[in-house]
Structures are given as C-alpha cells and as structure tokens.
N, C-alpha and C positions, 0 to 999 in steps of 0.2 A: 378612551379610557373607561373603564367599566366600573362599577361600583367597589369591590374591595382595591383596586389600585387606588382610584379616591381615596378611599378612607385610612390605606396605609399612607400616603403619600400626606393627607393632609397632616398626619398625624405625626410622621416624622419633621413636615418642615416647624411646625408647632413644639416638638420636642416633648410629646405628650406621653405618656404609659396608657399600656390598654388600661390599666386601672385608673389613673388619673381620668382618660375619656369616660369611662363607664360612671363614676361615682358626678363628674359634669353631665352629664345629659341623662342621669336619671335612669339607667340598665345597671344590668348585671355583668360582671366581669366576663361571665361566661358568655352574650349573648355580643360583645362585642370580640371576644375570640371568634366563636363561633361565624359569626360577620366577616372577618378578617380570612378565615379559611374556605368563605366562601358557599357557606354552608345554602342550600337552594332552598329550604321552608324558611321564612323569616317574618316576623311581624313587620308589615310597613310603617306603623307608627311607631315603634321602636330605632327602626329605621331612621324615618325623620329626625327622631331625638336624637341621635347621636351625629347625624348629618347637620343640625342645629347650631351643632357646637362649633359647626365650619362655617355657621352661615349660607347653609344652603337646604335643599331637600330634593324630594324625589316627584318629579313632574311627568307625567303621563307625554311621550313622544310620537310624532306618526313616523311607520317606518313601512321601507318599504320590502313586501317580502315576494323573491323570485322564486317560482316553481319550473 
C-alpha cells in the first residue's frame, strides 16, 4: 500500500473530510488534496502531521533495488 492509498483509506474508514483532516493535523486544505492526488514535491513534516492523525508516520525503509 503506498502513501496516498493510506491516507485515502485511513480517511474513509474514519469517515473524515479532507477538511476535517486538514484543520486536525494542522495543514492546509489544499496540501492534503494535493497529498491525496499524489502530488511528488511534498513537505515530510507536513506529511507526518496528517499521518498523526492515523497514529502513525513516515519511517525511512531498506529496499531493495534490481538493476
């Protein structure tokens, strides 16, 4: 599961509005749409804060990468 299926998925079993998330963890309406669309520049502590609101955050992983 990747980061926006997260945060849609938390957000639905929650029964949250992007608004409602946004105005709890402290962003802007916009930065949680923009999150939700997947948008690739994003603040990580932004991030976090809204992932917060799930009880969780964003943890550095080892991965491994085939060439």
């Amino acid at each position: 599961m990747n980061l926006v299926q997260f945060i849609k998925l938390k957000r639905k079993e929650n029964i949250v509005t992007q608004e409602e998330l946004s105005v709890a963890a402290g962003v802007g309406l916009r930065f949680v749409r923009d999150l939700e669309q997947g948008k690739k520049t994003l603040r990580l502590d932004k991030v976090n804060l809204v992932l917060a609101v799930f009880g969780a955050e964003m943890v550095p992983e080892n991965v491994e990468y085939h060439e």
